[in-house]
C-alpha positions in Angstrom: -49.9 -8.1 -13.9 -49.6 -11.7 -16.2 -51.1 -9.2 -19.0 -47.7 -7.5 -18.8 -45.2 -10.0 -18.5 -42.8 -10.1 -21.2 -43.2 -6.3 -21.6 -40.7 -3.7 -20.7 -40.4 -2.9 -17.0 -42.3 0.2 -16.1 -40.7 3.1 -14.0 -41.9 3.7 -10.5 -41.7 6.7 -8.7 -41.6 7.2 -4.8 -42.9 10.0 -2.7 -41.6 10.5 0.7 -43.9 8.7 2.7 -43.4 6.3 0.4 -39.7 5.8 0.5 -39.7 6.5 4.5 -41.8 3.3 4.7 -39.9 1.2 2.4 -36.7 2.4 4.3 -38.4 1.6 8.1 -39.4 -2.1 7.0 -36.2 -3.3 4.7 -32.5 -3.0 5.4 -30.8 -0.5 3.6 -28.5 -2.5 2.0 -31.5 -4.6 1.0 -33.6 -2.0 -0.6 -30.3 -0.4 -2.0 -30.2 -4.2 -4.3 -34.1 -3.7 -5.0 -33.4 0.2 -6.4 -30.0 -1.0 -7.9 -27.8 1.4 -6.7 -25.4 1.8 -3.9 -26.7 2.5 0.0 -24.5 5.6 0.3 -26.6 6.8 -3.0 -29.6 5.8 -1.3 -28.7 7.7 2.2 -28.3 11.2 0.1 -31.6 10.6 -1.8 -33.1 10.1 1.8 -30.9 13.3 3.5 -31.7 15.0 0.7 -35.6 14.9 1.1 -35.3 14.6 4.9 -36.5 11.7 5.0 -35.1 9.7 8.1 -33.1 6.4 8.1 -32.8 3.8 10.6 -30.1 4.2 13.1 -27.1 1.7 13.2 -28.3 -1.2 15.7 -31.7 -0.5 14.5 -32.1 -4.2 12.7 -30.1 -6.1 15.8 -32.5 -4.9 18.0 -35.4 -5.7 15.8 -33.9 -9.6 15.0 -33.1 -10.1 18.4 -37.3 -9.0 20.0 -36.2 -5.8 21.3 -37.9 -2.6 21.3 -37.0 -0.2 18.6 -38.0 3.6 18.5 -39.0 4.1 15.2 -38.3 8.5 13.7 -41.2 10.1 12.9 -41.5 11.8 9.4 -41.5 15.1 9.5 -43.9 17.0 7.7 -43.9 18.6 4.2 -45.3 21.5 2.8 -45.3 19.1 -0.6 -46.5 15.8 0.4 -47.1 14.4 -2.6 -43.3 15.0 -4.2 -41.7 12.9 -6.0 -38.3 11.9 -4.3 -37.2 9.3 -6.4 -38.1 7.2 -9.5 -36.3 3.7 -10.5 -37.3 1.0 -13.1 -37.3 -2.5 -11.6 -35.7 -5.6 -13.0 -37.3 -7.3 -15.6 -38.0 -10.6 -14.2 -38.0 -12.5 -17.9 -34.8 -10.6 -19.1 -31.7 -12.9 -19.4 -29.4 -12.9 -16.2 -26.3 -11.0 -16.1 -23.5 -12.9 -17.8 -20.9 -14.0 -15.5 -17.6 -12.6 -14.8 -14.8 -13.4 -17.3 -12.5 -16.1 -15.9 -9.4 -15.7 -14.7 -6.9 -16.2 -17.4 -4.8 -19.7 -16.7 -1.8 -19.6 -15.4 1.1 -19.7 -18.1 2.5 -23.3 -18.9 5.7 -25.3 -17.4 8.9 -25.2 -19.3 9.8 -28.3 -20.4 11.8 -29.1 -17.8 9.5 -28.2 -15.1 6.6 -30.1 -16.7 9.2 -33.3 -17.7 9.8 -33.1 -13.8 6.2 -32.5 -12.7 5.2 -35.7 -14.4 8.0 -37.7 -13.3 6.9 -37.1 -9.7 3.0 -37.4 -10.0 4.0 -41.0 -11.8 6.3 -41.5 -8.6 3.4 -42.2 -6.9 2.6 -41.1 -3.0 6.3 -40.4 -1.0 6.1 -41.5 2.3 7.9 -39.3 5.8 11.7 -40.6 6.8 10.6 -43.4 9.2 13.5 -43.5 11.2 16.0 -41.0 12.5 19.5 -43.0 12.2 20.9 -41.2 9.1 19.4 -38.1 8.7 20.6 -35.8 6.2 23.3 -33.2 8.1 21.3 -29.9 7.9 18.6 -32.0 9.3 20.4 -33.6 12.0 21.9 -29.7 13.1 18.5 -28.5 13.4 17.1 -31.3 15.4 19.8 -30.4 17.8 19.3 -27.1 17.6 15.6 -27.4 18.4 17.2 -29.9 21.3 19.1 -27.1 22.6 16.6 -24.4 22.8 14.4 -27.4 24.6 16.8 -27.9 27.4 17.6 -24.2 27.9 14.2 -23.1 27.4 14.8 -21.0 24.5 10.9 -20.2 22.9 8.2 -17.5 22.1 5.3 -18.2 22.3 5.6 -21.7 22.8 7.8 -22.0 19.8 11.1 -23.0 20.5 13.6 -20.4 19.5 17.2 -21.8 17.9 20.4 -19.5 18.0 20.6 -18.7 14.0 23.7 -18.3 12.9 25.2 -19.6 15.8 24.6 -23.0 15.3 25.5 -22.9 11.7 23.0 -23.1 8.8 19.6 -24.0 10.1 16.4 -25.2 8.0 14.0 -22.3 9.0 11.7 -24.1 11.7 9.5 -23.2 14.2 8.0 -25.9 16.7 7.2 -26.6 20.2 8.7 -29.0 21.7 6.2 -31.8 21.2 6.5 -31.2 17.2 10.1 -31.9 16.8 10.0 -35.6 15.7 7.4 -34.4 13.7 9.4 -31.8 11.7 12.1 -33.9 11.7 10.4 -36.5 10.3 8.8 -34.0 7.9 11.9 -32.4 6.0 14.5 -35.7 5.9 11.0 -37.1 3.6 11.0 -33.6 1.9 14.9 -33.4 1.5 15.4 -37.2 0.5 12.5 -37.0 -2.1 14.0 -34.1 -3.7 17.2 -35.6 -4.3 15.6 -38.2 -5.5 14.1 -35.9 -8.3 17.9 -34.6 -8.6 17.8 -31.7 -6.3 20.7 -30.8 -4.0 20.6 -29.5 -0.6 23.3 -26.5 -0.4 23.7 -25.5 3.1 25.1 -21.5 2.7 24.2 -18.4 4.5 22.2 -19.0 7.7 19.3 -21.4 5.8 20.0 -24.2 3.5 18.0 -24.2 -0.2 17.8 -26.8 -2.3 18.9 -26.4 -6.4 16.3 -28.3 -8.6 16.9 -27.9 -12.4 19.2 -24.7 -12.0 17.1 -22.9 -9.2 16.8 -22.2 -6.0 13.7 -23.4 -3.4 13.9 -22.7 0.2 11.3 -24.0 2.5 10.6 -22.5 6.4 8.0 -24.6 8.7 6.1 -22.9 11.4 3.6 -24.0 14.3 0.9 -22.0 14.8 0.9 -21.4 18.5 -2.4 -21.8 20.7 -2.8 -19.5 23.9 -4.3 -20.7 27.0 -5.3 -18.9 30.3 -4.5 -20.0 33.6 -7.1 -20.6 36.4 -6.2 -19.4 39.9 -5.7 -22.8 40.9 -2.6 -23.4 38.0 -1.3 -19.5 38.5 1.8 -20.3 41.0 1.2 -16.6 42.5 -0.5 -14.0 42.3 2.5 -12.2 40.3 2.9 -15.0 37.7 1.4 -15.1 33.6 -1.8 -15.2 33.2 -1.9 -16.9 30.2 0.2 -20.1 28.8 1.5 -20.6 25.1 1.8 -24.4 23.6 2.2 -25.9 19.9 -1.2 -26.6 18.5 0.1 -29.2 16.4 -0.9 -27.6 13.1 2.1 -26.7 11.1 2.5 -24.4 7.9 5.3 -25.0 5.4 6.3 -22.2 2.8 8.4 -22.5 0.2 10.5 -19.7 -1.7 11.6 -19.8 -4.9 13.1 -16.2 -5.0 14.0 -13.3 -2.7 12.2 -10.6 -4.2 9.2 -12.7 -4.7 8.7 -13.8 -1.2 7.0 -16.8 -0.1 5.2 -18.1 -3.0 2.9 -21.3 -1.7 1.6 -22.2 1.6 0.6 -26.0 2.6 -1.2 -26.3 6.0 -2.5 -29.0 7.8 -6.1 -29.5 7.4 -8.9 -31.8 6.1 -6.9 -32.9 3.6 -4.4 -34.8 5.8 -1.4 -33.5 7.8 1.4 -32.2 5.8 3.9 -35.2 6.3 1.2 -37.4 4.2 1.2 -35.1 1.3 4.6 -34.5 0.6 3.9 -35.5 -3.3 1.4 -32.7 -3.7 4.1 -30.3 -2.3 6.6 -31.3 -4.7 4.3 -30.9 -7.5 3.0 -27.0 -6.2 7.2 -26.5 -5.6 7.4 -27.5 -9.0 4.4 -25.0 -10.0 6.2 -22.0 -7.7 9.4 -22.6 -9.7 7.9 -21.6 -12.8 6.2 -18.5 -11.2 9.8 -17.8 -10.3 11.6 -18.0 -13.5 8.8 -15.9 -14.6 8.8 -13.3 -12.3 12.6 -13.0 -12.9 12.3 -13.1 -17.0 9.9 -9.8 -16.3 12.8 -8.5 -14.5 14.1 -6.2 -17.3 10.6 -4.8 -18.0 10.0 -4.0 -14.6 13.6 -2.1 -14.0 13.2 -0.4 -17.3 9.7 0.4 -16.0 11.4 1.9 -12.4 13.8 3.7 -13.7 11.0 5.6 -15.9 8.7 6.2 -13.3 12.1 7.4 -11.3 12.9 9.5 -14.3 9.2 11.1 -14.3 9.4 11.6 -10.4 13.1 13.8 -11.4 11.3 15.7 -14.2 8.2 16.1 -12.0 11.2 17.7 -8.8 12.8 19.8 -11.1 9.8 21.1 -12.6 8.1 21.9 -9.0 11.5 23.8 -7.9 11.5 25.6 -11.4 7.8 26.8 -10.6 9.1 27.6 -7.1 12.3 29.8 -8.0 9.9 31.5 -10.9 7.5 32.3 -8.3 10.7 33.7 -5.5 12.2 35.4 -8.3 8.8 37.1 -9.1 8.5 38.0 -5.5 11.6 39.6 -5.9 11.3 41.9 -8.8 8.1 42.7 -7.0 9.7 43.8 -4.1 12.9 45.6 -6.1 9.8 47.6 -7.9 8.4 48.6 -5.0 11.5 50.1 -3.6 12.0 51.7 -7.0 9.3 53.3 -6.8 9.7 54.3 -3.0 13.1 55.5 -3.9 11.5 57.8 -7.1 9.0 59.2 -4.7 11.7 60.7 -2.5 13.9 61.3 -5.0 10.4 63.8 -6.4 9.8 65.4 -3.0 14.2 65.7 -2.4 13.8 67.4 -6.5 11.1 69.8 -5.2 12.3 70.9 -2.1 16.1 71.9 -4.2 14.5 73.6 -7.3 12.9 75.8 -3.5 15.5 76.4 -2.4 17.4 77.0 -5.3 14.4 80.0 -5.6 15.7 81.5 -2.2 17.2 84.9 -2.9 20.8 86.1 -1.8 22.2 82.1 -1.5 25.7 82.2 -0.3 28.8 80.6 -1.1 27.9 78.3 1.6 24.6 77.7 0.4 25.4 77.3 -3.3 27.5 74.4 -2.1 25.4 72.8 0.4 22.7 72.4 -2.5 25.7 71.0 -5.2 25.9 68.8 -2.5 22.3 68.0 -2.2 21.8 67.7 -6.0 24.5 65.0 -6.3 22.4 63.2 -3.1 19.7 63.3 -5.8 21.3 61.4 -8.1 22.7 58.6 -6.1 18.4 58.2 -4.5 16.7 58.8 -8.1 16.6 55.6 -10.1 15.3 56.7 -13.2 18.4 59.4 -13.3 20.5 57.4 -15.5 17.5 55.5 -17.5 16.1 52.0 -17.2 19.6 50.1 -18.3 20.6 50.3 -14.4 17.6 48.5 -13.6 17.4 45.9 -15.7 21.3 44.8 -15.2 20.9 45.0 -11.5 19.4 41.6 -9.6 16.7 40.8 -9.6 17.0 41.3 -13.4 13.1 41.7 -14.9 12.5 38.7 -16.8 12.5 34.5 -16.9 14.9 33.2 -14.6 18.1 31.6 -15.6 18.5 28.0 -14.8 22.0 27.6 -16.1 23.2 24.3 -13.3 20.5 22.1 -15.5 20.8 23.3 -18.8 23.6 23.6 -21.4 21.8 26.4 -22.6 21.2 29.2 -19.5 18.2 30.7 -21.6 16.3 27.6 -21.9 14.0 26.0 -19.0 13.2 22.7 -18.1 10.4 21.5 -20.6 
C-alpha cells in the first residue's frame, strides 16, 4: 500500500455480496460519502441488483442495544457480478477549494456612513432612567399598555392595546411585567435618535422616525412562554389547562420600507438585553437604511422587469387561446365535412332512386311532377350541386382562423 502512495487512485469494483455487506455495517448516508454520490443513487444501484437495504429505524435500534433483524440476500444465478465500480479519493490530492465568499455588502452613502461614525464615536447610550418626561408617543403607549392591564386586554400573555383607538401607537407587545421595561427601552431609542437628528412623526396608526430623509419604524415583541396547570392550580375541572406569561425576552425589529419588510432583528441574548445595546441598534438601523435606499433605487429595474414577465404571461394567454380556437375551429370543419359527406351520400342514393323511377314506363302527369319535385329536393340535399364555392364561403370556412379583435390585420396571427 506505502508502494502506492502518491499514485493515482485505483478503481474498485463491488459484487453483490459485497455491496450488501458494506450497506448492513455503515449508514447509508455514510457509505453514500465513501462512493461519492448521493444515497438516493446509491438505493437504485442496490434496487436495481436486489440487493436489500436497511429499514428506517434500523441504526436507532442498533445505537440504542436493541435487536435488529438483519434481510437476508437473496440468491443469484451470477454471484460474482459486478454491481458497481467507484474510484476512491486520493488521500494526498489537494482538498477541495472552499466555497467563494459571499460578496460584501455594498458601501454607506456618505451620509449614512458620516452618521454611522458619528454614533460609534458617541460612545455606549444608556435606557431613559426615569419616566417624568417621556416623549408623547411614548407616554400614549404606556397608557395604552396600562389600559389593556386593567381591563385584561392580552393573547397569549401579551397585552393587547386598542390600535387606532387610542391614537398612534409604537407597535409593542409585552406582558404586563415588561412594561417599564419597554418603556424604558424606546424613550432611550427615541431620545438617542433625535439626538442623531432624527424626528419622531406620529401619523397613521404607528409612529416612524425620519433620519436623513427616510423613514425607520421599529415594533417590540415578547416572546410569550406557556405553562401547564397542575390539578391543584386548575380552579375546576372546566377551566385552561395551560397558562401564558411574558418570558422576559424581547425582539425589536425595525423597518425601513414597506415593501421590504422587516429588515433587522435584535433579541435578547448572551450578548446583553436589548436596553444595554441600544448603540449597536443604531448602527444596524443605520446599516438597514442603506439596504432600503437600495432596494428602492432597484425599483425601476424591477417594475420594468414585472411588467415584462406580465407582458410574456399576455403573449403566452393569447397564444394558448389562439392554439385553442385553431384546434375548435378544426373540430369544426371536421365535423361540417363529415356532414358533407353524409349529406352527398344521400343526395347519391336520392340521384339513383329518381334516374329509377324516371325508367318506370307510362309516368303520368302526376308522376312527372312528383319527380320535378323530387329533383329540385336533390338539389337543396346535394352539396357538390353548385361546386365547392358554397362550401368554402359557408362557416366553418376551410382554412386558418381569423383573429381580427387582436390584430389590425384579420389575416395575420399572433406571432
Amino acid at each position: 500500500m506505502d508502494e502506492n502512495r502518491g499514485g493515482p487512485a485505483e478503481q474498485l469494483s463491488l459484487t453483490r455480496k459485497q455491496l450488501y455487506d458494506m450497506v448492513w455495517s455503515t449508514p447509508m448516508l455514510r457509505l453514500s460519502r465513501t462512493f461519492q454520490c448521493s444515497s438516493t443513487w446509491l438505493a437504485r444501484i442496490c434496487r436495481d441488483a436486489s440487493v436489500p437495504v436497511p429499514p428506517r429505524g434500523y441504526w436507532a435500534k442498533k445505537r440504542a442495544g436493541k435487536a435488529a433483524r438483519r434481510q437476508p440476500l437473496p440468491r443469484s444465478a451470477n454471484p460474482d457480478e459486478i454491481v458497481v465500480s467507484y474510484t476512491p479519493p486520493d488521500e494526498t490530492s489537494e482538498p477541495a477549494p472552499a466555497p467563494p465568499a459571499p460578496p460584501p455588502s455594498p458601501p454607506l452613502d456618505e451620509d449614512l456612513e458620516a452618521l454611522r461614525r458619528q454614533i460609534e464615536q458617541a460612545g455606549p447610550i444608556a435606557p431613559a432612567p426615569e419616566f417624568h418626561q417621556l416623549h408623547p408617543v411614548v407616554a400614549r403607549t404606556r397608557s395604552a399598555l396600562r389600559g389593556a392591564e386593567a381591563q385584561r386586554r392580552e393573547r397569549h400573555g401579551l397585552l393587547q392595546p386598542r390600535w387606532g383607538h387610542d391614537g398612534c401607537l409604537i407597535e409593542v407587545e409585552v406582558s404586563a411585567t415588561a412594561i417599564d421595561r419597554a418603556v424604558r427601552l424606546f424613550e432611550g431609542l427615541f431620545r438617542a435618535l433625535q439626538q442623531f437628528g432624527g424626528k419622531v412623526v406620529a401619523s397613521d396608526k404607528s409612529p416612524h422616525i425620519r433620519l436623513l430623509g427616510d423613514q425607520v419604524r421599529y415594533s417590540l415583541r415578547e416572546r410569550p412562554k406557556m405553562h401547564r396547570l397542575t390539578p391543584a392550580e386548575m380552579k375546576d375541572r372546566w377551566a385552561d389547562r395551560i397558562r401564558w406569561e411574558g418570558s422576559g425576552v424581547f425582539d425589536l425589529c425595525v423597518s425601513t420600507d414597506a415593501e421590504l419588510g422587516w429588515k433587522r432583528r435584535w433579541r435578547d441574548g448572551r450578548k446583553g438585553q436589548l436596553e444595554n445595546r441600544l448603540q449597536q441598534i443604531l448602527v444596524e438601523t443605520v446599516e438597514a437604511m442603506q439596504d432600503g435606499r437600495t432596494w428602492r433605487r432597484g425599483a425601476p429595474a424591477r417594475e420594468a422587469e414585472r411588467q415584462r414577465k406580465l407582458a410574456e404571461e399576455r403573449r403566452r394567454e393569447l397564444e394558448r387561446f389562439r392554439q385553442d380556437e385553431e384546434r375548435r375551429h378544426e373540430r369544426e370543419r371536421v365535423t361540417y365535412l363529415i356532414e358533407l359527406a353524409t349529406q352527398y351520400a344521400k343526395a347519391t342514393q336520392l340521384r339513383a332512386f329518381l334516374a329509377a323511377c324516371k325508367d318506370l314506363p307510362g309516368r303520368s302527369a302526376a308522376e312527372q311532377r312528383w319527380i320535378a319535385w323530387a329533383e329540385q329536393v336533390l338539389v337543396g340535399i346535394d352539396p357538390l350541386a353548385n361546386g365547392l364555392a358554397p362550401i368554402l364561403a359557408a362557416r366553418p370556412a376551410y382554412g386558418p382562423p381569423l383573429f381580427s379583435y387582436f390584430t389590425d390585420d384579420p389575416t395575420t396571427s399572433i406571432p
